[in-house]
Structures are given as C-alpha cells and as structure tokens.
C-alpha positions in Angstrom: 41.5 143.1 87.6 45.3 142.9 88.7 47.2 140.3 89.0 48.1 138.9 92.6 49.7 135.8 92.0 53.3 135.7 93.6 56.6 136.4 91.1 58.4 133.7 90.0 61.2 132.9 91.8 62.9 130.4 89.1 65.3 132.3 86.6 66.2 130.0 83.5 70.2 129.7 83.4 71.5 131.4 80.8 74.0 129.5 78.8 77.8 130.1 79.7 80.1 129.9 76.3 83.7 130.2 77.6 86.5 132.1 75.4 89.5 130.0 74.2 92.6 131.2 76.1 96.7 130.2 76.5 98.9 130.6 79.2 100.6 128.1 82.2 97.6 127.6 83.9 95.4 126.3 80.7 98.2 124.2 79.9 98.6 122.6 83.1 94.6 122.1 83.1 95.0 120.2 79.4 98.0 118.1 81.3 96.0 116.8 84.6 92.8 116.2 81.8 94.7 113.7 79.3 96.4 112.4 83.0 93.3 111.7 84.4 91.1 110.6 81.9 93.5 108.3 80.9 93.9 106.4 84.0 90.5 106.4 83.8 90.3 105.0 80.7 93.4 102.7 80.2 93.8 101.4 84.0 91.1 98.6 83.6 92.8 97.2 80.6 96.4 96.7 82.6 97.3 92.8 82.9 98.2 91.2 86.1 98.9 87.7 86.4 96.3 86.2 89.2 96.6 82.6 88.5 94.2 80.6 86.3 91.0 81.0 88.4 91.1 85.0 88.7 90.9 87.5 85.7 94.5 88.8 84.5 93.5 92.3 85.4 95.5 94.8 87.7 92.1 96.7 89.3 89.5 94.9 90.1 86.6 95.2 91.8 84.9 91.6 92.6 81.9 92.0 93.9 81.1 88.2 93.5 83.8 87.4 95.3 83.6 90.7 97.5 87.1 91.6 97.2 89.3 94.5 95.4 92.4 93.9 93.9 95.1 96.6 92.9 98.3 95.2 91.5 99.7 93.2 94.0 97.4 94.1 97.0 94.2 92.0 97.0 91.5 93.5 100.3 89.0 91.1 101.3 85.5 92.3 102.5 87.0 91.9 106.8 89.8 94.4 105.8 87.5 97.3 105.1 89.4 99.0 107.3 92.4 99.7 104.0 89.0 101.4 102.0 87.8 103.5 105.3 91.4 104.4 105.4 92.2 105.7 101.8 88.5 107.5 101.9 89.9 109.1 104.9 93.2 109.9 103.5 91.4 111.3 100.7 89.6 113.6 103.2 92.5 114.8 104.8 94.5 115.7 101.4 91.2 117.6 100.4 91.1 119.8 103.9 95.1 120.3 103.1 95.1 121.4 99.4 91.9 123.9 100.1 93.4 125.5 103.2 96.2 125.7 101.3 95.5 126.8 98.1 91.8 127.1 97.9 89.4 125.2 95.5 92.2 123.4 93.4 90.6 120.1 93.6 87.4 121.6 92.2 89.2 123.8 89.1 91.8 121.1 87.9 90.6 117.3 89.4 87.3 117.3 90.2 85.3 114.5 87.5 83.2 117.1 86.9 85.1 119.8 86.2 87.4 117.6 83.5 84.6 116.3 81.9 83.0 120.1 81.6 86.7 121.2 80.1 86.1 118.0 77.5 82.5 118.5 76.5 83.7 122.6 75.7 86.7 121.3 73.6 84.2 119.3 72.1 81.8 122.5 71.4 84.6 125.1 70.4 86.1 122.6 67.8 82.3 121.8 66.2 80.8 125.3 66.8 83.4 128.1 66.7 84.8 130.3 69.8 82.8 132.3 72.1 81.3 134.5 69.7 80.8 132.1 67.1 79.2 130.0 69.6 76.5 132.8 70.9 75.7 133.6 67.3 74.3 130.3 67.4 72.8 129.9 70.6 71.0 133.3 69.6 70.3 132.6 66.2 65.8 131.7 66.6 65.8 129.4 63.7 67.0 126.3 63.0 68.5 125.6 59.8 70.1 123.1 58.4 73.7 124.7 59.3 72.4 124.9 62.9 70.6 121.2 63.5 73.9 119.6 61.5 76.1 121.4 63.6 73.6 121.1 67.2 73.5 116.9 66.2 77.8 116.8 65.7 77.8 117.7 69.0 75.8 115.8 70.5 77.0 112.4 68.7 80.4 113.2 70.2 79.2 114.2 73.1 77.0 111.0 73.2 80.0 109.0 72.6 82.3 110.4 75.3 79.6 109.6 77.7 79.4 105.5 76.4 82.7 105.9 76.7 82.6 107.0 80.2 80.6 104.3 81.2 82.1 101.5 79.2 85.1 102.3 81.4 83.5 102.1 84.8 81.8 98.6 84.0 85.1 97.0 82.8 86.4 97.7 86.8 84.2 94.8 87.7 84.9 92.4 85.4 87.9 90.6 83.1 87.9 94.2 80.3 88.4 92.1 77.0 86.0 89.4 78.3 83.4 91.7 79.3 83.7 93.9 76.1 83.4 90.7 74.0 79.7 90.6 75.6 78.8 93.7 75.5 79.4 93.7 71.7 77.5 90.5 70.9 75.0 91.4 73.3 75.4 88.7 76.0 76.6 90.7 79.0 74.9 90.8 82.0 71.7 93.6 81.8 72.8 95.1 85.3 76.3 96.1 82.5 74.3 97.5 79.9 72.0 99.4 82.9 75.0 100.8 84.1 76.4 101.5 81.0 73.2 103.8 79.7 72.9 105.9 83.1 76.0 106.3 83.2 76.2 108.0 79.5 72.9 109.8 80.0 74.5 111.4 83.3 77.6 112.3 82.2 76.0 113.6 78.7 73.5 116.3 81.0 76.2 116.9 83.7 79.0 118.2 80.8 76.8 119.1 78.4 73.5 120.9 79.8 74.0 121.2 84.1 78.1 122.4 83.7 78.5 125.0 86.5 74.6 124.4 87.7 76.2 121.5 89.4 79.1 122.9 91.2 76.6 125.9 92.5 73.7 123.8 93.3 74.0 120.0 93.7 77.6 119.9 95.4 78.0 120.6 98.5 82.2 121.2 98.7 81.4 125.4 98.3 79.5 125.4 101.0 81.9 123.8 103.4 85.3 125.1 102.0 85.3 128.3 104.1 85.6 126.6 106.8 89.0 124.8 105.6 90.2 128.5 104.5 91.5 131.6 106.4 92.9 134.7 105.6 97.0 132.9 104.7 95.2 130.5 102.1 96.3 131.3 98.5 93.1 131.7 96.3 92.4 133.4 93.0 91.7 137.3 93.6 92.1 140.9 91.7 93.9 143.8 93.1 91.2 146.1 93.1 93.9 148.6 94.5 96.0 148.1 91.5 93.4 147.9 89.0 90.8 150.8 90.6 89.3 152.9 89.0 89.2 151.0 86.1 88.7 152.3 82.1 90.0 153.0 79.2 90.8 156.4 78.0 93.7 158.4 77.3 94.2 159.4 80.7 95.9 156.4 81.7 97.3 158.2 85.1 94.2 158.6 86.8 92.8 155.0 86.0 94.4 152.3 87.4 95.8 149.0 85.1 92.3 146.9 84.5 91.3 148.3 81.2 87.9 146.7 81.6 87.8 144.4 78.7 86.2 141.9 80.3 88.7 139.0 78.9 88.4 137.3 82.4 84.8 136.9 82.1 84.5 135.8 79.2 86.9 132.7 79.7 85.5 131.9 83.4 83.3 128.3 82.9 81.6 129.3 85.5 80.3 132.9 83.9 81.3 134.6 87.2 83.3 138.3 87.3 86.3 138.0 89.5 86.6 141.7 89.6 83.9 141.6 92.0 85.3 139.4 95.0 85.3 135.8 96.2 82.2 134.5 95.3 80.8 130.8 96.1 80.7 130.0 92.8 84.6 130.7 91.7 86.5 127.1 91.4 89.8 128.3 91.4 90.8 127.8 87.8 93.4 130.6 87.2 91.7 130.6 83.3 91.2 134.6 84.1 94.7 134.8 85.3 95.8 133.6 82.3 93.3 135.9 80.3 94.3 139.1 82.0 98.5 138.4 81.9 98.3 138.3 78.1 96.4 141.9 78.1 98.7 143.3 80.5 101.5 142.1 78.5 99.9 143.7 75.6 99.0 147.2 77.4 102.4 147.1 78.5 101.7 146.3 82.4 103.2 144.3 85.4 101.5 140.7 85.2 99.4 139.5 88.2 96.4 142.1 88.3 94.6 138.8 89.1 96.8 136.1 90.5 96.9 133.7 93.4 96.8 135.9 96.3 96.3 136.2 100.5 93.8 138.2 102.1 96.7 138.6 104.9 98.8 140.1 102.0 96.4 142.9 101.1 97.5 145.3 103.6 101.3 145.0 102.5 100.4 145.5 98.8 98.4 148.1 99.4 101.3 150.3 101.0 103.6 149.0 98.2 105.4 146.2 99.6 106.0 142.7 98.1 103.8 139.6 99.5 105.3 137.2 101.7 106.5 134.3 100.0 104.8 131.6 99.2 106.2 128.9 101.6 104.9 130.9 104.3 101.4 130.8 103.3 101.6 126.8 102.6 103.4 125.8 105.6 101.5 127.0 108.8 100.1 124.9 111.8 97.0 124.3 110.1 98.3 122.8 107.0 101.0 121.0 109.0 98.3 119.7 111.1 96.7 118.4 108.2 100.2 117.1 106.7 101.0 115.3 109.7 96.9 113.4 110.2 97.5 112.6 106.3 101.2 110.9 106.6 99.8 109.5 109.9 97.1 107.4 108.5 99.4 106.7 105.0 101.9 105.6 107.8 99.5 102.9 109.4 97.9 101.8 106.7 100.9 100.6 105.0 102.3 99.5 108.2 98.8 97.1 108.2 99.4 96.1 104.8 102.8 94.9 105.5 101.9 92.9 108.7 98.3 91.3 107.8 98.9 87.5 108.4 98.8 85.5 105.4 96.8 82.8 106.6 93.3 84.1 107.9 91.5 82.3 110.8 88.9 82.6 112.8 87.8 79.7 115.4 83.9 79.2 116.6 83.1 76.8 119.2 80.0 75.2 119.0 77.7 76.0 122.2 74.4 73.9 122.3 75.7 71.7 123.7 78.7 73.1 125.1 80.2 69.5 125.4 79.5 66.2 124.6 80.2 62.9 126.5 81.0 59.9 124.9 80.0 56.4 125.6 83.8 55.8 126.7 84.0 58.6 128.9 85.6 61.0 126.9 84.7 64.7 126.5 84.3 65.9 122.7 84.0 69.6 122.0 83.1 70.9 118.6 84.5 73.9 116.9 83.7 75.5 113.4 87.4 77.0 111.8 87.1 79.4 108.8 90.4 79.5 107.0 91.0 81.8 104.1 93.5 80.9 101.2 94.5 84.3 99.9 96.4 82.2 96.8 95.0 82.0 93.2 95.3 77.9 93.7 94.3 75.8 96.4 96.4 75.4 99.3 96.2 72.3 102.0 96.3 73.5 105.3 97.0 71.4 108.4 95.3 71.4 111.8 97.0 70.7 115.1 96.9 71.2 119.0 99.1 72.6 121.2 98.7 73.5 124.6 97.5 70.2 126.2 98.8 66.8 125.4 95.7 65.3 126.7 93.8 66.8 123.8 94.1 65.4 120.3 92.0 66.5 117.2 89.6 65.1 114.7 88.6 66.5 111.0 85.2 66.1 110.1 85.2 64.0 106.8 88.8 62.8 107.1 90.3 61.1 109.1 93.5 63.0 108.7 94.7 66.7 109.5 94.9 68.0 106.8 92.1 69.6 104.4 92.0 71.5 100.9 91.3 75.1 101.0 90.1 76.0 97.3 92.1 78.8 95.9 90.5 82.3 96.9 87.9 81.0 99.0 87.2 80.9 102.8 86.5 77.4 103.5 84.7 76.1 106.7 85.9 73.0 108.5 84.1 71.2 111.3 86.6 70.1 114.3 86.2 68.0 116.9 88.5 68.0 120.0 88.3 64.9 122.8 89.8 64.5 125.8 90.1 61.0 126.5 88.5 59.8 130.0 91.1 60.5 133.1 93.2 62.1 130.7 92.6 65.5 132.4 92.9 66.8 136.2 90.2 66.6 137.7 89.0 69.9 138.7 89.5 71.3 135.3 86.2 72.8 134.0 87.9 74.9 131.2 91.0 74.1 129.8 92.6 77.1 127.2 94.7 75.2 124.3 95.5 76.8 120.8 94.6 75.7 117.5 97.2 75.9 114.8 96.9 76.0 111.0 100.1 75.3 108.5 99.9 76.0 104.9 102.0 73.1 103.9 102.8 74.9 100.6 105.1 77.3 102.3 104.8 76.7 105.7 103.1 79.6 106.9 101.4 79.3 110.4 98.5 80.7 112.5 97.5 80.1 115.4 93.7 81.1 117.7 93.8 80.6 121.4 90.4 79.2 122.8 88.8 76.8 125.6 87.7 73.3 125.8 84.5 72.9 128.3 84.5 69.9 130.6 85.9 67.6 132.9 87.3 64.2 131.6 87.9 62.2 134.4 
C-alpha cells in the first residue's frame, strides 16, 4: 500500500559556522560592536545631578512618574510629541542609509546582528574555526570533550544574555540602587521577570535563531526594495569579471574567481553572493573582505565583490570605471530623504528650545456654570494644573488680569500663592468673583487671563479664558 500522505514542507536549518576573516570591513564591524554594546552597557551607570528627590542618573526612564530623562532634557508624558519625533527621525535615517547604501543598518547596527557577531566570537574562541567547529557539530557522540566544550558555551553565552538584560532594567530605575536589590533579592519581581526573558531571548536569538530571524521574523528584507533602485550601492560580484570561473592552468580562458568558496564560508548568513542579490544578504562586506585577501594572493585586481551599482554594470562591462561614489549617494531621492530628516531634527530642537518652563492648563468648572452669592456677587470656579519641571518645590503665584472688576481666591489659602511639589503637576482649585454692580450690565461672558509666576525666578505663564455671568 503506498504512501499518500503529503511531503513535508518543513526543512530543519542547517547550522551556519562562519570562517574567521581580516580586512577593513571586519574591523570596522568589531569597532561599531564594542561602540554599541558599550553604550548599551555603560549609559545607565552615567551620573547626573537631578536634585535630592530624583535618581542621579543621566537616562532614565520613569515610568512612575511617566517621564524620560536624557542629560539635561527631561519629556513629560504631554510632550510625546519629542518620542513620535525621534521614532520618526529614526525612520527617515533608515529609508536614507538603505537607498543609499543598502542593508547597512542590518550588517553593522542592527541589535541583532551585534549580538549574532558576539555569540560567534564567543563560539570560535571556545570551539575552534569553521572547521573545527563542524567537526563538532558532526561528531554523533557526545563525549566528555564535546559536553565540556557544548556547556562553556553556553555559560558564556548564558551570561551575556543576564548581562543583556541586567542592562535594560537599570534604564528604569537609580543603576547602583537597583543592582543592590537585585543582588540581595529584594527587587521588584516585574525586574527579575524582565531580567529572565530578556536572557532567555537574547540566548535563542544569538545562539540558536541567528540568521533564521533576519529571513523569517523581520520584516526590514521585505520592504527594503522599495527604498532601493538601480544608483544604490549594495554588496555584489562581477560575474563578468569573475565568469567562467575555476581553477586550472588555463588561467586565460577562466575569468579571476578561483572558486574557493572563501566568501561563503565567512557569510553569517550561509548565503553564496556569487549567485545575486538575494533577500537574505545583510550587507556585511565579510565576503569582500574574504575574496580581496585571495585576489591579493592569486595576484589579482581587488573588488571581484565589492559595493557596487546595478546602473554601473553596463560601464564595467565595456571596460570603463564606475561613477564615483558621490554620485550614487547624493541623488533627489536621498536628498529628499536628507532634507525630511534635517527637517524634523530642525523642529524638534526648535520645540525643545521654546517649551515654556512653567506648564498650565486652566479647566473651568461647568455644573454650575456660575454661582450667585448671597451678596450679589458672581463666583466662577476653575481647576488650574501647574507643573513644576524643578527637582524642588517651587511656589507659584496666581493673579488676574484683564478685568479690574474681577479678583481671585485660592482654595485653602487665603493668599495667592501655593506650593508646587518638586516634579509634580499639582491641581489647585480657584475661584473668581465679580463683586455685585462691579460689571456692565449686558456682559454675559467676560474673557480675562490667568497668570502664574514662579516666584523662584520669576518665570510667567499665562491661559486666556471666560468668566460666565452678569454681576449687576
């Protein structure tokens, strides 16, 4: 009886064991890894003096508090607008470095792709090279050579991930402080949750998933053709150069790729550039590198794969040098880009610079609209919300002005002045009263402004409104 069932469609990955290579564009990968993990690392453990109520940190993310501090700048949760900005900034600079140079962010930046390049440091320096390395993925049994080396691994690897999310949790709280609890156990559990799915996911993703998650789970390959055309500089191979390729003795009737297969087996992502762009390629130059040093050892012209045009083929092709760079990076597309980018930098510092430092807003009660006295007068009622943006409490006073009929009460004091606690938005009930025959008589809605003076340093803001009523 034969078998009808269907084929499997699922094909187990096949571990990818990168070769160890040198040249400018490895180098430059190590420098943007130690940069970036070690703002990653050290940036929650720079001091910045907040006052005595606020950790000393520099970056911090108060959720309590719902605000985000970075050095100097503090954003409170009404100026969202500075986070929807940077996101979009961040945008922008991602549409202009792809149209202008491809997948860069992906094969030097990306989180994922730094933590990959960490994990297989990790791996070559317990397990050996790429050969040494498939010996032991291929070797069936497991000795005690194999398990000791398999569990070195993983301890370090273990370790870079606790390490990983140790440094995310200390963004939301005072660093020293928080790590004191941690170690004694007394932290918050929503810390210590964080901390273990953060390990365990950064332990699969640069350990186990590695490329699986670029090809499958992210969706950036997907939509970077779009942000591409034929002037973007990408990683290719000059199959015209390099065609037919071979080794033999007959070096005139093969081109220069010798077919060694050296920028395979350094590509992280187990692809063969030889064979076009391909969704999976991230742009990381490792098989530039790889194929320079054999040309330079067969005694040929570097740059059989190299960061190339698709507008530049033709020229090649008929022997003529490629246009220079410049002109591939700056074209209406990427200027269009530039210009959107610097626009939104532009206004979003602008807003920084010209945010008021006292924050208002002014409510007026409306059931009942208005109130009338047992003199005669007309009371309105108003709820203020004032902000102190300072790291110690402030007094603020509140005054009229637009009406000399009107006059202001406090409720809870009989004076004008109240005590904003440091950091805090504070809500103050006000009553204004128009005395009886104080106003004309066919005013129904009179507009006066409130004002508020921070009698620290005598900053002022103001909120125009109405008072409802006739007073005579």
């Amino acid at each position: 009886m034969s078998d009808s069932s269907p084929p499997s469609l699922y094909a187990a990955r096949e571990p990818i064991f990168p070769r160890r290579v040198s040249g400018p564009f490895r180098n430059l990968k190590w420098i943007i890894m130690i940069v970036t993990l070690g703002i990653y690392y050290i940036t929650p453990w720079i001091r910045w003096d907040r006052g005595p109520q606020l950790p000393d940190q520099a970056v911090l993310i108060d959720l309590a508090g719902r605000r985000f501090f970075f050095f100097w700048i503090e954003i409170w949760p009404h100026e969202f607008y500075f986070v929807a900005g940077l996101l979009i900034m961040a945008g922008l600079g991602l549409f202009l470095f792809t149209s202008a140079l491809g997948r860069v962010w992906c094969g030097y930046t990306c989180p994922q792709t730094v933590w990959t390049d960490l994990f297989i440091l990790v791996e070559r320096w317990v397990e050996g090279d790429r050969n040494a390395r498939l010996r032991l993925h291929r070797q069936k049994k497991l000795d005690l050579t194999k398990l000791r080396l398999r569990l070195t691994k993983w301890v370090l690897w273990f370790l870079i991930g606790l390490a990983t999310g140790g440094a995310w949790v200390f963004y939301f709280a005072d660093a020293p402080t928080l790590l004191r609890d941690l170690v004694t156990l007394n932290a918050h559990p929503v810390a210590y949750t964080t901390m273990l799915i953060l390990t365990l996911t950064t332990f699969f993703f640069g350990g186990f998933a590695r490329e699986q998650i670029c090809i499958y789970a992210c969706p950036w390959p997907r939509i970077q053709a779009a942000m591409m055309d034929e002037d973007t500089l990408t990683v290719a191979y000059r199959e015209w150069r390099g065609e037919p390729r071979g080794k033999g003795k007959d070096r005139d009737a093969l081109g220069d790729c010798i077919d060694c297969n050296a920028c395979v087996n350094v590509c992280p992502m187990g692809i063969d550039i030889r064979d076009g762009q391909q969704l999976e390629c991230i742009t990381c130059a490792l098989c530039i590198d790889a194929c320079d040093d054999v040309m330079a050892r067969v005694g040929k012209p570097r740059g059989l794969i190299d960061y190339l045009a698709l507008s530049d083929e033709p020229r090649e092709r008929q022997g003529h040098s490629p246009r220079p760079v410049w002109q591939h990076v700056f074209r209406p597309r990427t200027l269009m880009y530039t210009a959107l980018w610097s626009l939104v930098g532009v206004g979003l510092v602008f807003a920084l610079f010209i945010r008021p430092e006292i924050e208002m807003t002014v409510a007026p009660v409306r059931n009942p609209t208005f109130v009338t006295l047992s003199d005669g007068s007309i009371r309105n009622t108003y709820d203020l919300r004032l902000l102190n943006k300072h790291g110690e409490d402030r007094p603020f006073r509140i005054t009229l002005n637009g009406n000399d009929f009107l006059r202001v009460q406090l409720e809870g004091t009989p004076y004008e002045t109240v005590t904003v606690p440091a950091n805090e938005t504070y809500l103050q009930k006000v009553y204004v009263i128009a005395p009886k025959g104080a106003a004309p008589a066919e005013a129904e809605r009179t507009p006066f402004r409130f004002w508020v003076e921070d009698l620290s340093n005598g900053d002022r803001a103001y909120k125009d409104t109405i008072f409802n009523g006739r007073a005579n």
